[in-house]
N, C-alpha and C positions, 0 to 999 in steps of 0.2 A: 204559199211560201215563195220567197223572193230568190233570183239566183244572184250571186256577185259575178261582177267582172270578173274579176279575177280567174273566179272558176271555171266561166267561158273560155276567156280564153286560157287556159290550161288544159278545158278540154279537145279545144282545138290545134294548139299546140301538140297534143299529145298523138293525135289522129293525122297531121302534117306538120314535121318534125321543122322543116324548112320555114315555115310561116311566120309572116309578119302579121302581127292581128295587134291591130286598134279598136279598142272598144268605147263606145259612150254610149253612157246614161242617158237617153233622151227627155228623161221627165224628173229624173231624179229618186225614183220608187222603186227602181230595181229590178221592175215588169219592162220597162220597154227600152231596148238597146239597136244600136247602130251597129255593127260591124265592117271591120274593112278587115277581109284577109288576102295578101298576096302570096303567092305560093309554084312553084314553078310546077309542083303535082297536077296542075290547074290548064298547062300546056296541053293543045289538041283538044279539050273537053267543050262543051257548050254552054253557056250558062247555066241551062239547069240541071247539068250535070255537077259542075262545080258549086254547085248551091247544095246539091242533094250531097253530095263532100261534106259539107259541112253539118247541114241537118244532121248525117248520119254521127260525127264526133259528136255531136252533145245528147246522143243514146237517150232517143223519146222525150227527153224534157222541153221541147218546142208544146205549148200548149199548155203547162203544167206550170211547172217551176218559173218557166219562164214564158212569159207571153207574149213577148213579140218582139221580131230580130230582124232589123231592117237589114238587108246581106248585101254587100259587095264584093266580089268578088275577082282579081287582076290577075295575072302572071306578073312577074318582074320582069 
């Protein structure tokens, strides 16, 4: 089963309240998305730190619902 945008970013949204998140469809199927989140939560951390930020908001469904989430991740 497919996730929508929407609900990504709601989920991420919901986990940094401050965030800007841009999401696209990469294929159009609803499996594979881009994300861009800027976040000032994101301040001092490392990339994979602020990556594993994210993974952690969308609670396990990296692999499942959704299959693949290219991540970007900035400060403002």
């Amino acid at each position: 089963m497919a996730m929508e945008a929407a609900e990504i970013e709601r989920m991420i949204r919901e986990a940094l309240p401050d965030a800007e998140v841009t999401i696209e469809d990469l294929r159009g199927d609803g499996d594979h998305y881009a994300a861009l989140v800027v976040s000032q939560a994101f301040a001092g951390k490392s990339r994979v730190q602020q990556h594993q930020m994210v993974y952690q908001s969308l609670q396990g469904r990296m692999g499942g619902e959704l299959h693949a989430l290219a991540l970007t991740t900035k400060t403002p």
